[in-house]
SEVOZA-556753 format. One line per 5 residues: number of its first residue (from 1); their letters; for each residue x, y, z of C-alpha. Coordinates in steps of 0.1 Angstrom, whole numbers, plus 5000, padded with zeros to 4 digits. Example, Ala and Ser with C-alpha at 12.3 -4.5 7.8 and 13.67 -1.06 7.14 Angstrom:
% SEVOZA-556753
1 = AS = 5123/4955/5078 ~ 5137/4989/5071
//
This chain:
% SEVOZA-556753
1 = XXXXX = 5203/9705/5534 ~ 5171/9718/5556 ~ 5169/9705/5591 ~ 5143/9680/5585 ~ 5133/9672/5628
6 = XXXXX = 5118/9703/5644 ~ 5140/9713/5676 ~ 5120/9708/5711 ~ 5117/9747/5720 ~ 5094/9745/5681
11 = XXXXX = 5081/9714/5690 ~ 5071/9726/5729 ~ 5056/9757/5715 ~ 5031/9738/5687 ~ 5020/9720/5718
16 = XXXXX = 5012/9751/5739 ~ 4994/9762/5711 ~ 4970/9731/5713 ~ 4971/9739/5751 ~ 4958/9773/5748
21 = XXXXX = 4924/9754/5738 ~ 4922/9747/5776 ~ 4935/9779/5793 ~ 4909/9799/5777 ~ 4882/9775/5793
26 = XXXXX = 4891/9784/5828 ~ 4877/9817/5849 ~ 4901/9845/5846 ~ 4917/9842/5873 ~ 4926/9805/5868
31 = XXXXX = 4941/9815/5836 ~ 4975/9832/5849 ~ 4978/9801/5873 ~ 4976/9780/5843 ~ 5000/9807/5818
36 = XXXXX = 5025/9801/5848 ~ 5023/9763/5849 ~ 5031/9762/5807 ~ 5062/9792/5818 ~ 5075/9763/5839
41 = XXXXX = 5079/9740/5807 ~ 5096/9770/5789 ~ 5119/9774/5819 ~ 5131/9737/5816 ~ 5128/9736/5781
46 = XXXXX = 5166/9731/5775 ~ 5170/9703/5800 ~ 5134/9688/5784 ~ 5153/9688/5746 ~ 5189/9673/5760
51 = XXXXX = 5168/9645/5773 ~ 5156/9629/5742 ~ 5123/9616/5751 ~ 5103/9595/5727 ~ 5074/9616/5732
56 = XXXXX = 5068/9656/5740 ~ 5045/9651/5763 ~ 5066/9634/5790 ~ 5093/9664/5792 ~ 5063/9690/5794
61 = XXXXX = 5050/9672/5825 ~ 5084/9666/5839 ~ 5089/9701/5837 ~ 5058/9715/5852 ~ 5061/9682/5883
66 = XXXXX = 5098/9696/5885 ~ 5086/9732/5891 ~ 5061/9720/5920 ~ 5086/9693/5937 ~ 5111/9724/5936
71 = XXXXX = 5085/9751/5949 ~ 5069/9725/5974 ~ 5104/9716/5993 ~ 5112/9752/5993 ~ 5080/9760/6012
76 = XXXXX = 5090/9729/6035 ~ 5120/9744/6042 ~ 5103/9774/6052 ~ 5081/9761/6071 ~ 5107/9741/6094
81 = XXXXX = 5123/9776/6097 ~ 5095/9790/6111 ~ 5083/9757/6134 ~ 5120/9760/6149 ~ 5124/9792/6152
86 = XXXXX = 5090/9795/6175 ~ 5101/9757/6193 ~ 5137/9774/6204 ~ 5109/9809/6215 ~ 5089/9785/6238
91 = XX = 5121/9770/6257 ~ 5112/9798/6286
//
């Protein structure tokens, strides 16, 4: 018997297709930020399809919110690096 339910990675992709309406609206340079937002879905794609959501949409956007919450605490972290760093350079 055929497998009769589309896996998520197939089911992901046929939606990035109807996405790519939108990243060819953007200027050029927009674009790549926009190909690198749908890479983020791709990257999570395998935690996305264990999930089982009742709808694709809501793993995509997980994914992509994931992607920012991770980048945006690492620049966080960065930036306390740096802010004590130059607090323990002022204790002259």
């Amino acid at each position: 018997m055929g497998r009769t339910i589309p896996s998520w990675r197939m089911a992901m992709e046929e939606e990035m297709k109807r996405w790519k309406r939108f990243q060819d609206v953007p200027r050029i340079e927009e674009r790549e930020i926009f190909e690198d937002m749908t890479d983020k879905c791709r990257r999570y794609a395998s935690a996305a399809g264990a999930a089982c959501f009742p709808t694709k949409y809501e793993p995509m956007f997980l994914s992509i919110i994931f992607a920012h919450h991770k980048a945006l605490k690492q620049l966080r972290e960065k930036i306390d690096q740096l802010t004590t760093s130059t607090d323990s350079g002022k204790q002259d």
